[in-house]
N, C-alpha and C positions, 0 to 999 in steps of 0.2 A: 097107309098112315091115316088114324082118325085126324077125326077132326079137333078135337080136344090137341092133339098130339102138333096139327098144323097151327095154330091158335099159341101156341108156349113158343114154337119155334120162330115165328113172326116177332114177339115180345121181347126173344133173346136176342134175335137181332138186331132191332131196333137199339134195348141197351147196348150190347156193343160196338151199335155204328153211333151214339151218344157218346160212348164211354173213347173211341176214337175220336170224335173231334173235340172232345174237351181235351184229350192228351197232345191234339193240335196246335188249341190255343193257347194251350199253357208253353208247349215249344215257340210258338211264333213269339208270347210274350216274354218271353227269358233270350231269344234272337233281339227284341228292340225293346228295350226294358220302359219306354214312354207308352207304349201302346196299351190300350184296357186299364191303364194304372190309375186309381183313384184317391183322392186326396184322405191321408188319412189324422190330420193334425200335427202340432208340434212333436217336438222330439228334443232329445238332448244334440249338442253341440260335436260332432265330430269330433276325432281326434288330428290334428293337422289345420284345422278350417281356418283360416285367413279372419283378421278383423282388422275395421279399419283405423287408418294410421292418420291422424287430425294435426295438423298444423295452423296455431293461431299465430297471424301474422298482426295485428295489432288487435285492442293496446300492446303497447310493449312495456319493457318495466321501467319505465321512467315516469318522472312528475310531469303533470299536465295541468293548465292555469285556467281550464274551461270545465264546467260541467258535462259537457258532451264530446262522447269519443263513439267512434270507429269501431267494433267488433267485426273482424275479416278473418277467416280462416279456410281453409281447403281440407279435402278429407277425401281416400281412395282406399279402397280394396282389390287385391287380387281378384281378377275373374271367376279361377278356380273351376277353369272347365270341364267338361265331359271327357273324362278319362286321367281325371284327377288320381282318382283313387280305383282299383279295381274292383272294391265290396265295399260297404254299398257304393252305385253311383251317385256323384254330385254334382250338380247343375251351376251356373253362373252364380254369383255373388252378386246382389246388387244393394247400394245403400239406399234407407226407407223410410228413414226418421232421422230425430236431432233435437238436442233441445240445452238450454244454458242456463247456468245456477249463478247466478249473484250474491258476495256477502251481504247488501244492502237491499233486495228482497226477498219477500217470502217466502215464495215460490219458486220453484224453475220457471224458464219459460220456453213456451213449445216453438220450434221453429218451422213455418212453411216450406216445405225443401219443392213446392208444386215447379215453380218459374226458377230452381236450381238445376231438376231433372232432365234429363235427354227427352224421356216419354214418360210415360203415365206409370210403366213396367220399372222404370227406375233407372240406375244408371249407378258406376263402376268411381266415379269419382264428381266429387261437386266442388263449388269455390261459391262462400254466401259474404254477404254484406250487411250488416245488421246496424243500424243508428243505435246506441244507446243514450241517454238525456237523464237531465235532473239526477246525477250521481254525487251524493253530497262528497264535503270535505273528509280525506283519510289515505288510511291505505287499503286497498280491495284486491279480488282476488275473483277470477271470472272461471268457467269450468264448462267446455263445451262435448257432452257428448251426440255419438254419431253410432248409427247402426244399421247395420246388415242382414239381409236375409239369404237363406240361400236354401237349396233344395235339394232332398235325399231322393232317389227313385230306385226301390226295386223290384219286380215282374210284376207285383198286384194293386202295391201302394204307391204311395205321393205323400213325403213327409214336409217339413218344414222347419230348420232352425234360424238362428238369432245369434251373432257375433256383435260385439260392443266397444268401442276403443274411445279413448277420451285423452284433452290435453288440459294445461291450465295457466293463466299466467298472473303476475302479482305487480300492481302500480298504483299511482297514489294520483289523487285531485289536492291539489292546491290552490285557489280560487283568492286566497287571502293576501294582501299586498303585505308587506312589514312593516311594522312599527317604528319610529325612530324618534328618538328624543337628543334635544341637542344644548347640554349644559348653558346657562346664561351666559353670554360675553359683557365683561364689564365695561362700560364707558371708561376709555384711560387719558391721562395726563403725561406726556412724555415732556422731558428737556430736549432742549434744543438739539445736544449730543446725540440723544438715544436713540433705537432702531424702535420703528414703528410695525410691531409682530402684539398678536393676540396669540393663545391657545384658542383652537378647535376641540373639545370632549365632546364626544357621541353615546349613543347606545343604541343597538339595535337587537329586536328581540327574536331574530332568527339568522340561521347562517344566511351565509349572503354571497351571490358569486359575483357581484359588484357593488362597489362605495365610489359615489362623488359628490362635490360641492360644486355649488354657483353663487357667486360672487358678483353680486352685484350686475345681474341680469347679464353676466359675461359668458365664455366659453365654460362648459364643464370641464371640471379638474377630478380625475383619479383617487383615489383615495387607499390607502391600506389598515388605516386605524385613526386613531388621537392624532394631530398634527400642530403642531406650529405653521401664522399663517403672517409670513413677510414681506414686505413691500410694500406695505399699504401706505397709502395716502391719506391726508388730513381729510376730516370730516365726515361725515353719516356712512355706513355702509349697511347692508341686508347679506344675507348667507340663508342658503337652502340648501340641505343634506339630502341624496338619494341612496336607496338600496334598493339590488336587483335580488331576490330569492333564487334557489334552484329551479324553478317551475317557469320562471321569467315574471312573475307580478313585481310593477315597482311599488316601493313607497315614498312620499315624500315627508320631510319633516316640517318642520311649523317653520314658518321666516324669521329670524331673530335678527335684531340691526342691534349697531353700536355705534361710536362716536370715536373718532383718535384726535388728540387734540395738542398742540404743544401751547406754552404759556406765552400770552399776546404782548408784544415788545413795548416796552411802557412808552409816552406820548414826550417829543423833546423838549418839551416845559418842564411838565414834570422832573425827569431828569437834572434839568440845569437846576431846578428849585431843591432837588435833592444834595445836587452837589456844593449848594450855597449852604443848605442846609450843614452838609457835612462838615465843611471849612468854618462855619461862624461856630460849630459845635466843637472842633479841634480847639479854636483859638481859646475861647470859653479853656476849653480843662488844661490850656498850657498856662491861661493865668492863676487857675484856682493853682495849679503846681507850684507855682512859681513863689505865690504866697507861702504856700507850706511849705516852702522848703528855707522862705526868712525864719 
């Protein structure tokens, strides 16, 4: 054998004992589909892949008489482990982000999920607490989403997608107490006979899930509308109308007083000089008669 001849046969083997371990690594890496695999960017979403399911637990839908509420919700995804799928493989599911839209601002806003997470690598379900402040008067409408990452792997690469799930809910601030206006009551004059009762007329400028009156720095009294108000006693009184709103703000009405009064019993002088009067006034027109009837 030349040497030319020794020289090519050296060369061919080297490629074939090359072209043998690369047909190695490519078996070792399709045996553990992590191994040698390199990141190769996002990817489209799976078909099947899990996203996560967000539960806000307040606000809730009801009226609230403060500007500042509670944003609490919780949010998990399926794991979605290794041997999920058979083509391609898919690694855990972990959530990564979050953030929440307000009708009353601009913006989203982002939310730190650092001190929500298990570790640094994420974590499969979280529970957050959020203050929110200075939410003026209305009804609003909050929108929390929440997302997912999760990873594809097969023998050479390392992909990466993005699942998204969101919730939302609808309540209102009411901050504003109600209005109340309360018809004048007239100063009255009764007879001795009569029942001593006013009319109470109201107004008030929003529903209300309670009405009452106070009387005279007394107990509160109930109310379901306009009332007739009996028993009362001689002399000065004050009246002060309440309403409760749905949200709980009270309001109260202006004090408005009146007077009940019967007519003061004449002095017994008086009287007797009336009744003298009466009798010397009878005599008088039984004589003028008496004349005209000569």
């Amino acid at each position: 054998m030349g040497k030319k001849t020794f020289v090519t046969a050296i060369i061919i083997s080297v490629l074939l004992f090359s072209a043998a371990a690369g047909i190695q690594l490519v078996n070792l890496g399709r045996a553990n589909p992590f191994t040698n695999s390199q990141y190769a960017g996002k990817t489209g979403v799976p078909s099947g892949a899990p996203s996560p399911v967000v539960q806000i637990l307040s606000p809730m839908n009801i009226e609230y008489n403060t500007d500042s509420v509670r944003l609490n919700f919780s949010a998990s995804v399926e794991k979605f482990l290794e041997g999920g799928y058979s083509s391609p493989l898919v690694s855990g599911m972990k959530i990564d982000n979050s953030y929440y839209t307000a009708d009353w601002l601009q913006n989203s806003t982002q939310i730190d999920l650092a001190t929500y997470l298990d570790s640094e690598e994420g974590s499969n379900s979280i529970s957050v607490s959020v203050n929110l402040t200075r939410i003026p008067d209305g009804n609003h409408v909050i929108r929390v989403y929440v997302f997912a990452q999760g990873s594809i792997v097969d023998p050479f690469h390392w992909y990466t997608f993005e699942t998204a799930g969101y919730s939302q809910v609808n309540f209102t601030i009411d901050t504003i107490p109600p209005s109340i206006s309360v018809f004048p009551i007239r100063n009255e004059m009764y007879a001795e006979s009569e029942v001593l009762e006013v009319s109470l007329n109201f107004t008030v400028n929003e529903s209300a899930s309670k009405i009452s009156y106070v009387l005279d720095g007394q107990n509160n009294v109930s109310l379901a509308g306009n009332t007739t108000l009996t028993g009362l006693s001689e002399g000065e009184h004050s009246l002060t109308v309440y309403a409760t709103d749905e949200a709980g703000n009270i309001g109260a009405s202006e004090t408005v007083t009146f007077t009940i009064a019967k007519p003061e019993p004449l002095p017994t002088n008086l009287v007797a000089a009336s009744a003298a009067s009466i009798t010397v006034l009878s005599a008088v027109l039984l004589v003028c008669f008496k004349k005209r009837k000569r």
